[in-house]
N, CA, C and O of each residue as an XYZ file, in Angstrom:
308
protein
N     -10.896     51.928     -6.691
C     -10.326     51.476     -5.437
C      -8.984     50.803     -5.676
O      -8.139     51.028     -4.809
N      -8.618     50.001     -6.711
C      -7.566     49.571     -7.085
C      -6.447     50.288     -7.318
O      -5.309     49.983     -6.959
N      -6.765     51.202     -7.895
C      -5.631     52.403     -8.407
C      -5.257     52.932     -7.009
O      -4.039     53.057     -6.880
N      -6.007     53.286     -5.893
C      -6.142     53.804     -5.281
C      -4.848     52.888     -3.972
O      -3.896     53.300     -3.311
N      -5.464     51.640     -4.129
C      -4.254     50.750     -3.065
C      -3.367     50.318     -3.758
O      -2.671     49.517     -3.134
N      -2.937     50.540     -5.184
C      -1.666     50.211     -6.073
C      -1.097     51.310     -5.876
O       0.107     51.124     -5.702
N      -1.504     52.811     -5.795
C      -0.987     54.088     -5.005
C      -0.104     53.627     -3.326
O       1.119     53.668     -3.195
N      -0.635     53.406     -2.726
C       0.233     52.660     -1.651
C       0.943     51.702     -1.456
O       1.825     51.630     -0.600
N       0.612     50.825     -2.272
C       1.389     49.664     -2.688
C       2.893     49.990     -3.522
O       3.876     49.254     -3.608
N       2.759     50.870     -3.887
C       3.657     51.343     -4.763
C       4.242     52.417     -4.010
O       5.093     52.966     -4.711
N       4.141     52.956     -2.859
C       4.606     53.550     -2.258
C       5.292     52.867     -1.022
O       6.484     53.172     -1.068
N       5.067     52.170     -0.075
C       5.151     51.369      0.518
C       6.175     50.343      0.511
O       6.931     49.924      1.388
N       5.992     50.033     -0.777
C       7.210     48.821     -1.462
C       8.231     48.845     -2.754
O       8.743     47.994     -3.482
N       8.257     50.708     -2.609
C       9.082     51.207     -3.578
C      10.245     50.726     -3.621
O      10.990     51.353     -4.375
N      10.796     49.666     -2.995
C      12.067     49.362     -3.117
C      12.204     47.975     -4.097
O      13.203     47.256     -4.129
N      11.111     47.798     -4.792
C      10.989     47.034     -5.371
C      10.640     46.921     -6.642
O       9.702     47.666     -6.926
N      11.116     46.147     -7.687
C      11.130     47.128     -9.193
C       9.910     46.541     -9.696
O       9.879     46.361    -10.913
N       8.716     46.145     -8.896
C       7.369     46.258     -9.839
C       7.008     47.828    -10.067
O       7.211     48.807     -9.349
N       6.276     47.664    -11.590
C       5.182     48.627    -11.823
C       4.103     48.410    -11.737
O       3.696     47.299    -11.398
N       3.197     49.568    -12.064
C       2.039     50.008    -11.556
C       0.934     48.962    -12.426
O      -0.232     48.807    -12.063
N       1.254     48.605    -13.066
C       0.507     47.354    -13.406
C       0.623     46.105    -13.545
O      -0.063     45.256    -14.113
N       1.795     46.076    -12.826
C       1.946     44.451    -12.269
C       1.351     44.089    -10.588
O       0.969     43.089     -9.980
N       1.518     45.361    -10.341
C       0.375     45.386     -9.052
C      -0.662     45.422     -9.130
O      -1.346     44.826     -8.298
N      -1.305     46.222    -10.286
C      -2.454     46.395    -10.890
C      -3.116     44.866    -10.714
O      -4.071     44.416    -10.081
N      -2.329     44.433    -11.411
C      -2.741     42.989    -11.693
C      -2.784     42.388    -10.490
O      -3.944     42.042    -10.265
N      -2.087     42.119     -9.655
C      -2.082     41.010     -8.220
C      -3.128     41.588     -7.527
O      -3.878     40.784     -6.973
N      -3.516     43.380     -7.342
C      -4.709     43.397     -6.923
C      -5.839     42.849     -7.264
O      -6.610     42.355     -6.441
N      -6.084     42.894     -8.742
C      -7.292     42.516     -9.347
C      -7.611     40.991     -9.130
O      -8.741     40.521     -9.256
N      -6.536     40.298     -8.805
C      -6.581     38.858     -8.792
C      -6.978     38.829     -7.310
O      -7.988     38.168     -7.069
N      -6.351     39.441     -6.242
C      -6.570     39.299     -4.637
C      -8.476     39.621     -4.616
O      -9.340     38.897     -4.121
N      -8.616     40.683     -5.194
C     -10.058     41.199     -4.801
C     -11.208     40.555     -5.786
O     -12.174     41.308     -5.911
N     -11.311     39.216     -6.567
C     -11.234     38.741     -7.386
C     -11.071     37.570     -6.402
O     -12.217     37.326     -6.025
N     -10.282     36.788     -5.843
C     -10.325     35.765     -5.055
C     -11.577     36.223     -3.858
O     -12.563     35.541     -3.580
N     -11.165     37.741     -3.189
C     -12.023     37.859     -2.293
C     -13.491     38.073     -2.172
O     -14.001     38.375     -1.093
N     -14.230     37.906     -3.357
C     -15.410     38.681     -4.328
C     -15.827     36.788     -4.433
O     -17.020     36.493     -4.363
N     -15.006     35.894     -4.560
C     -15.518     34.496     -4.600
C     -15.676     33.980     -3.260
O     -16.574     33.152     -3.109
N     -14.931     34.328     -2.186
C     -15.107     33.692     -0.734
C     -16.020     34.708     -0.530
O     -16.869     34.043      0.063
N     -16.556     36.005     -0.587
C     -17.681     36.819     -0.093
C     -18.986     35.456     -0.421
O     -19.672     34.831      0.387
N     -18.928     35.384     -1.860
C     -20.456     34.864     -2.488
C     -20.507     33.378     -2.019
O     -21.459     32.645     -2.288
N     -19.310     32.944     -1.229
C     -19.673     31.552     -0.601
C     -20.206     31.630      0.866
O     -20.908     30.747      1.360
N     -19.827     32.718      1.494
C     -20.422     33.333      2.713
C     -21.806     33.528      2.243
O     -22.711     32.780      2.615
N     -22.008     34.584      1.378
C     -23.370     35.129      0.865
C     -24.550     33.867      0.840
O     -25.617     34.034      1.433
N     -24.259     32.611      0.109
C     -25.062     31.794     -0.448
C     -25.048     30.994      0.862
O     -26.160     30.497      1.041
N     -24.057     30.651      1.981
C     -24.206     30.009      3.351
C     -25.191     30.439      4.237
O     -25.960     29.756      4.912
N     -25.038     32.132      4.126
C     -26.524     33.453      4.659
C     -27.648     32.646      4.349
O     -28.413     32.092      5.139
N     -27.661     32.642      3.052
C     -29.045     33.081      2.904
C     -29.351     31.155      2.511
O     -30.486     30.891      2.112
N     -28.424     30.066      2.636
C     -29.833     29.012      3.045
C     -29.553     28.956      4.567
O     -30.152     27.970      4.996
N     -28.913     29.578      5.545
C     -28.863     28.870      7.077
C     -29.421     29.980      7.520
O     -29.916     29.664      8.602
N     -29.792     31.953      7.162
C     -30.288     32.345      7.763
C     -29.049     33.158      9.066
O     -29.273     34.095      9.832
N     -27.934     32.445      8.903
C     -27.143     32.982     10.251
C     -26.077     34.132      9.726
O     -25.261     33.767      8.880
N     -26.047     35.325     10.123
C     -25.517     36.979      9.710
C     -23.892     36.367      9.864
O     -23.494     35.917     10.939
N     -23.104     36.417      8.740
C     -21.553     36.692      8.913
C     -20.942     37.710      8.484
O     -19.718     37.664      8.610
N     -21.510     38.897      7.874
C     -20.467     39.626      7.763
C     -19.640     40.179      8.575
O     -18.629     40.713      8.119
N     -19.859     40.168      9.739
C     -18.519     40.523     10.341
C     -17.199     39.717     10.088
O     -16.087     40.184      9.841
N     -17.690     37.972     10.240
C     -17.243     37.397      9.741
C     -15.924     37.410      8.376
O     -14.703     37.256      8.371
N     -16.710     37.614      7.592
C     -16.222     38.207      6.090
C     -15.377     38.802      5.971
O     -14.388     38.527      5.291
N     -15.642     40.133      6.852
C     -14.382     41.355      7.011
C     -13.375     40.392      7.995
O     -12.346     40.068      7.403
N     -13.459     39.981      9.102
C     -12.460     39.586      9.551
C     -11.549     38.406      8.772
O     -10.337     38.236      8.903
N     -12.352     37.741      8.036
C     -11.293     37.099      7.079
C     -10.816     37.674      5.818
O      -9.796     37.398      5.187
N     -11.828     38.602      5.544
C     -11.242     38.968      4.139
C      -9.742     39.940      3.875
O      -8.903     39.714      3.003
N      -9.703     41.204      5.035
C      -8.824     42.098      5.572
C      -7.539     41.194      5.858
O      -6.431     41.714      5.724
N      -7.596     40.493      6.061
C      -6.110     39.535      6.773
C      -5.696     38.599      5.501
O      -4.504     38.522      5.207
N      -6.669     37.893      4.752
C      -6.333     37.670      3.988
C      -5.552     38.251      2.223
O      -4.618     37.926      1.489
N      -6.440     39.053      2.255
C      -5.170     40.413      1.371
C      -4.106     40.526      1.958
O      -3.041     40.189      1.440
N      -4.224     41.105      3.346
C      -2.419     41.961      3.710
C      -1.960     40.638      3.494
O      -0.914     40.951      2.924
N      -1.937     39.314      3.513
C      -1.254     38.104      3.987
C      -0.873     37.890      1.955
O       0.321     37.650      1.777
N      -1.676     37.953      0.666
C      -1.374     37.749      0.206
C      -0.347     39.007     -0.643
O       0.427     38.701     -1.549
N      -0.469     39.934     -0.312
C       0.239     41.357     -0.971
C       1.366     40.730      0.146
O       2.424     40.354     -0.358
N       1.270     40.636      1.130
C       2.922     40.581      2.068
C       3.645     39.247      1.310
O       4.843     39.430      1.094
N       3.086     37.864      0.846
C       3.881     37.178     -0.095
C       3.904     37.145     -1.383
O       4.274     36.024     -1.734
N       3.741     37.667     -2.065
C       3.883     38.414     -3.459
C       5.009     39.042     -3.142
O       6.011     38.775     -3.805
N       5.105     40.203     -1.850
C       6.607     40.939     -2.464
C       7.740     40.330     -1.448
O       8.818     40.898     -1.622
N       7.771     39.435     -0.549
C       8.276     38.737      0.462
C       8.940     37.384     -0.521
O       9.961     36.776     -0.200
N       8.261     37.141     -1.538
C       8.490     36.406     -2.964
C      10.080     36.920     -3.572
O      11.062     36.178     -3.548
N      10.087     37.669     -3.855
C      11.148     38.758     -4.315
C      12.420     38.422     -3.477
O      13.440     37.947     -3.976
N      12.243     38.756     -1.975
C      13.775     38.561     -1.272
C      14.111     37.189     -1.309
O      15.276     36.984     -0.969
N      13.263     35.882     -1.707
C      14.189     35.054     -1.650
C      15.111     34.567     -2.705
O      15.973     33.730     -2.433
């Protein structure tokens, strides 16, 4: 899956002189941050009993584009 959105990432923000594994890398770290806020949701589930994954996705989705958009938003200043 990584390779897969460093493929767009790298397409997308070709105007910018990262390579494919320096994105590599900021993905692995984003999905990797997001894999730790899942299992704090997960462990909130299961002692209160109350369903968030919708939850989850709605924070997790916004929170990537928000950190890939300052990573290369980093660059123009």
């Amino acid at each position: 899956m990584g390779t897969f959105i460093d493929f767009w990432a790298q397409l997308f923000f070709r105007k910018y002189d990262y390579n494919f594994y320096e994105i590599l890398i900021l993905l692995c770290f984003v999905q990797r941050m997001m894999m730790l806020l899942f299992s704090v949701f997960l462990i909130f589930q299961e002692l209160t009993h109350i369903q968030v994954e919708k939850l989850e996705g709605a924070l997790g989705v916004p929170y990537f584009s928000w950190v890939i958009g300052q990573f290369f938003a980093r660059k123009n200043q």
